[in-house]
C-alpha positions as CSV (number, residue, x, y, z in Angstrom):
1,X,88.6,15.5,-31.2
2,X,87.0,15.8,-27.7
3,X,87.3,13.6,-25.0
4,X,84.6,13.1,-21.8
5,X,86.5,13.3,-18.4
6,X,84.9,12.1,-16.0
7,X,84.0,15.1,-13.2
8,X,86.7,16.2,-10.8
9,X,83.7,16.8,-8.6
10,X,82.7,14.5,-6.1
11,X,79.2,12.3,-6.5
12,X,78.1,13.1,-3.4
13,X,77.5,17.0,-4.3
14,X,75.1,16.1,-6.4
15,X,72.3,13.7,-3.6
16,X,69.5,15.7,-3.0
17,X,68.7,16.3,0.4
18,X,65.7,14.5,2.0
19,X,62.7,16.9,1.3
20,X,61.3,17.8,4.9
21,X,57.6,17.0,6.0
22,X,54.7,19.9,6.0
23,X,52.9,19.9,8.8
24,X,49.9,22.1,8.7
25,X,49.0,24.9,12.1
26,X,46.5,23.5,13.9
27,X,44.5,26.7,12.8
28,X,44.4,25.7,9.2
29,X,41.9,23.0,9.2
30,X,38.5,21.8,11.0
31,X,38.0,18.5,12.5
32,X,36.7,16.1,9.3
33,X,34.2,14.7,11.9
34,X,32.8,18.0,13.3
35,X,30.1,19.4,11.0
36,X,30.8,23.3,10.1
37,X,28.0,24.7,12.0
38,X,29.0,22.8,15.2
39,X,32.5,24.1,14.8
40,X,31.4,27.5,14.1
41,X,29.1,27.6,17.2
42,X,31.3,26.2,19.0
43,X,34.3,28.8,18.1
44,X,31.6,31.6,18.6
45,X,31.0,30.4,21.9
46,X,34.2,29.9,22.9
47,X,33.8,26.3,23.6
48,X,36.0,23.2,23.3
49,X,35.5,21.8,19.7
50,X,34.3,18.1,20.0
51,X,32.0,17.7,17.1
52,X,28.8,16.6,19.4
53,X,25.6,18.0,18.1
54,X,23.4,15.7,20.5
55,X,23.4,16.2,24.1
56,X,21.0,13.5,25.7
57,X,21.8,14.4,29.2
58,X,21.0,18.0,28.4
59,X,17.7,18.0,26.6
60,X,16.4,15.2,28.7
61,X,15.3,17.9,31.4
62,X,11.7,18.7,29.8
63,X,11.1,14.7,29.5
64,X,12.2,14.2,33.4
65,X,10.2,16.8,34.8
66,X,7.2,15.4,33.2
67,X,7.6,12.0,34.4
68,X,4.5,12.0,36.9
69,X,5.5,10.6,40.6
70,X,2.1,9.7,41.4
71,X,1.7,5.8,41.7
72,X,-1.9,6.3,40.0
73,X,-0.7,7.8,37.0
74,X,1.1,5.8,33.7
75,X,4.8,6.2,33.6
76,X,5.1,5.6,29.6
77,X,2.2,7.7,28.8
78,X,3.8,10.3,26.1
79,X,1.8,12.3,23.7
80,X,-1.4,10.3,24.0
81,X,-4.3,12.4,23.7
82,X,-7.7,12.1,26.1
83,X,-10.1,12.1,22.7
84,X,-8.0,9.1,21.3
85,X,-7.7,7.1,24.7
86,X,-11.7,7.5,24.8
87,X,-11.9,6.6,21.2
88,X,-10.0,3.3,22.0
89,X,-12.1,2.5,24.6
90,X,-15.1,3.0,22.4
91,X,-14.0,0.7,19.9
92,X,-13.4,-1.9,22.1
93,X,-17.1,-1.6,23.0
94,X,-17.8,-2.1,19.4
95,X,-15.6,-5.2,19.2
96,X,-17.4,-6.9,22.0
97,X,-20.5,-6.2,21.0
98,X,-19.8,-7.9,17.3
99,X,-18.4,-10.8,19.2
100,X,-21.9,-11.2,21.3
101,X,-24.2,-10.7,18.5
102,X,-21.9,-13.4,16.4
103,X,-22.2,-15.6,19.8
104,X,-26.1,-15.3,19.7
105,X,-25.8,-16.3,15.9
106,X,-23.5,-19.7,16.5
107,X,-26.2,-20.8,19.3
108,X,-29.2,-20.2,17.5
109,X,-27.6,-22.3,14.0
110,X,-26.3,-25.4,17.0
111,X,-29.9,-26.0,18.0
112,X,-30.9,-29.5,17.3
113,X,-34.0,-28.3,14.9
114,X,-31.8,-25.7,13.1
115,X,-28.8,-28.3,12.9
116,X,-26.6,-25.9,10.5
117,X,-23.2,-27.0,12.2
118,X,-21.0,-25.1,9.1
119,X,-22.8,-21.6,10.3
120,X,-22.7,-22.7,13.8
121,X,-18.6,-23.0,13.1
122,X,-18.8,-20.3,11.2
123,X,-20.0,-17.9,13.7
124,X,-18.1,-19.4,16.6
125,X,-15.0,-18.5,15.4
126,X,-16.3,-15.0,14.1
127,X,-17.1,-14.2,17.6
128,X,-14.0,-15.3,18.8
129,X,-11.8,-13.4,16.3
130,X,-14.1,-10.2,17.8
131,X,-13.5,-11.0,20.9
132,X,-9.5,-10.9,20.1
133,X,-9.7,-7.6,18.3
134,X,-11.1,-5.9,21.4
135,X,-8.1,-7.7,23.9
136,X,-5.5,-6.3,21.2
137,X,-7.1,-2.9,21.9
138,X,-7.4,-3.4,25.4
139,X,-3.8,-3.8,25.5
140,X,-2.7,-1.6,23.5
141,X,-4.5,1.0,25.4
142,X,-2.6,-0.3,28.5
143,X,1.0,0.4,26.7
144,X,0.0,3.8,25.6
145,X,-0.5,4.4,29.2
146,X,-4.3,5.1,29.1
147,X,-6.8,3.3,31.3
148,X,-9.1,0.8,29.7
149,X,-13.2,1.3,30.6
150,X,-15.5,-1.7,29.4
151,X,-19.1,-0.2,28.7
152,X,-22.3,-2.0,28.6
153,X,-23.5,-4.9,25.6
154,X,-26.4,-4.8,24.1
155,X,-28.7,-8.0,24.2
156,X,-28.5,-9.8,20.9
157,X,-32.1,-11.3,19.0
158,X,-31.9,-15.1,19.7
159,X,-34.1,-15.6,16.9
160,X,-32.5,-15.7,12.8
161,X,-35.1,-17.0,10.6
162,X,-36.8,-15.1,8.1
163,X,-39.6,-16.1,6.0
164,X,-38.7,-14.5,2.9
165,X,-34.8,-15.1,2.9
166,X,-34.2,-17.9,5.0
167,X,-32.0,-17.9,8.5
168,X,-28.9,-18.3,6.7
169,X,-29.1,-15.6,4.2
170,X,-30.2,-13.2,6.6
171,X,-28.1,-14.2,8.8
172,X,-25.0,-13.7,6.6
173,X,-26.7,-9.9,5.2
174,X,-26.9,-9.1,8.8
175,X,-22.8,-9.9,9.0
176,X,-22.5,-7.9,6.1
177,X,-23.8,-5.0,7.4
178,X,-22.0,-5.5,10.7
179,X,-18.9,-6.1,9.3
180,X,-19.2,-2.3,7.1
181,X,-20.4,-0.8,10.6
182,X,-17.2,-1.7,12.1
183,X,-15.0,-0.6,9.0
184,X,-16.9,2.8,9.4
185,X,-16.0,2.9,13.3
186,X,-12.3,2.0,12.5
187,X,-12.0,4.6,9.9
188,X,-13.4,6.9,12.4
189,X,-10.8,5.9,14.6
190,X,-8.1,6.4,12.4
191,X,-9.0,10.2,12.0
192,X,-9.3,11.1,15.7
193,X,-5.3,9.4,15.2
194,X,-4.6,11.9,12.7
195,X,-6.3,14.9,13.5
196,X,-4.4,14.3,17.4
197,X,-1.1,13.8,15.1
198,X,-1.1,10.6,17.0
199,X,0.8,8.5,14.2
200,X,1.7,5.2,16.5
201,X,-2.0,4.9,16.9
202,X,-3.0,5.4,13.2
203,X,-0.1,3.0,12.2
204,X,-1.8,0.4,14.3
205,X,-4.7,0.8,13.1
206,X,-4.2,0.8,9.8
207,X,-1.5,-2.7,10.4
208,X,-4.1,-4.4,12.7
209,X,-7.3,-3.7,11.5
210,X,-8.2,-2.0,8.4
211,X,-6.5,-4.2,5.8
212,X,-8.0,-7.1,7.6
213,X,-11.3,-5.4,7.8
214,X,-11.5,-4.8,3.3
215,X,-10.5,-8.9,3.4
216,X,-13.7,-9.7,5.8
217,X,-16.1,-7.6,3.6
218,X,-15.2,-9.8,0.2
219,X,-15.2,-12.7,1.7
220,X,-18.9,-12.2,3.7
221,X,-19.7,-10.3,0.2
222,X,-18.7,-13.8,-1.4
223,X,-20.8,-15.7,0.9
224,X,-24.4,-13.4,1.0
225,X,-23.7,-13.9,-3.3
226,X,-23.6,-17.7,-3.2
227,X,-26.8,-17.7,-0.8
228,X,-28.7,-15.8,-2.9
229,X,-28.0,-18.3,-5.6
230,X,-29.1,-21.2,-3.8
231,X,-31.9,-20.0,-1.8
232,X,-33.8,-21.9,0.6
233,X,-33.8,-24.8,-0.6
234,X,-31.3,-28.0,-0.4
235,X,-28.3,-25.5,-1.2
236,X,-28.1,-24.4,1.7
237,X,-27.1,-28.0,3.5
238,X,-24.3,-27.8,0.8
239,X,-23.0,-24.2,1.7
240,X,-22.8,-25.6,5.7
241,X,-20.8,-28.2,4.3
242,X,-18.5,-26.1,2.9
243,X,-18.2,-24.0,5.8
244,X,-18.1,-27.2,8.2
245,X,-15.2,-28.5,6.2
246,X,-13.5,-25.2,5.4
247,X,-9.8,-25.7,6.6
248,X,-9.9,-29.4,7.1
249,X,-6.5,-30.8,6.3
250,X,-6.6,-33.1,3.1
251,X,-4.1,-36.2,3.9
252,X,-3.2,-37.8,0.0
């Protein structure tokens, strides 16, 4: 029968020595945050490796040299064509101009033998709202860097009434219309944007005036609807109501 014997050799013969650590030649890898172009352009034109793609301070010298050094001319004027700073400046005509003729419209409603005080409200506040759209231009002409230059208003009729319709009918149709004019002369706007590739300007026009624009139309559309219904008669002093009252705050 066989025996075991424990091993004449000693235990520590058999340790394993601690494995030793690889460590790569620089050569053998690229920088995991330097793209493979950059390294390779870099390596090709013998420049340090640093994984930059942007150099501000480099590319900047086309933008400084065109910074003007006259005192008349805009400083932040960049890309901002002549046909759409003259554009601008015609709308803003076309805003004033609403806002007069809506003025002309809440004075002739607040006379004391017209005495429509909804339409008179009514058309106050249109004409203010105009007046707003043409300072929102007028300033954002300034930040664009172009130079704002008011043109003349036409005078306004002082007289509404109309034998047929009525004052306030017309006078609402004639809102209509002017309200469509304008959406015509933004849209026109907003393709002297595009066609200059301007897209800041097209984006504020399409945030700050055309959606708001389709929302007038349907609601004057709403209004020259319910006149028709009523026509001259005692339905009217209801529809000023309703204006005169519109927004009132209800307390329970």
């Amino acid at each position: 029968m066989s025996t075991c014997r424990p091993s004449s050799l000693s235990p520590a013969l058999f340790i394993s020595p601690r494995p030793r650590p690889f460590i790569p030649h620089p050569s053998s890898f690229e920088r995991e945050d330097m793209p493979l172009e950059a390294s390779a352009a870099a390596a090709n034109s013998g420049q340090a490796l640093t994984g930059v793609v942007f150099r501000p301070l480099e590319e900047i010298g086309k933008e400084l040299a065109l910074i003007p050094t006259s005192p008349d001319l805009s400083l932040g004027r960049q890309k901002y064509a002549d046909e759409c700073e003259s554009a601008i400046n015609q709308q803003i005509n076309v805003e004033f101009n609403n806002s007069y003729v809506y003025h002309a419209l809440f004075a002739y409603f607040d006379r004391d033998n017209v005495a429509l005080k909804g339409l008179a409200k009514f058309f106050k506040e249109s004409s203010e709202e105009e007046r707003e759209h043409a300072e929102k231009l007028m300033e954002y002409q300034n930040k664009r860097g172009g130079r704002v230059k008011l043109q003349s208003l036409v005078m306004p009729p002082s007289e509404f009434d109309h034998p047929e319709k009525g004052e306030a009918l017309h006078a609402m149709e004639l809102t209509l219309a002017l309200e469509k004019l304008t959406n015509e002369k933004l849209i026109q706007l907003h393709n002297i944007a595009e066609n200059c590739k301007d897209a800041q300007l097209a984006d504020f026009i399409e945030s700050e005036f055309l959606e708001e624009q389709v929302e007038a139309i349907k609601k004057i559309s709403e209004y020259v609807a319910q006149l028709r219904r009523l026509g001259k008669g005692h339905g009217v002093w209801h529809f000023d109501q309703m204006l005169l009252h519109e927004g009132d705050v209800v307390v329970a």
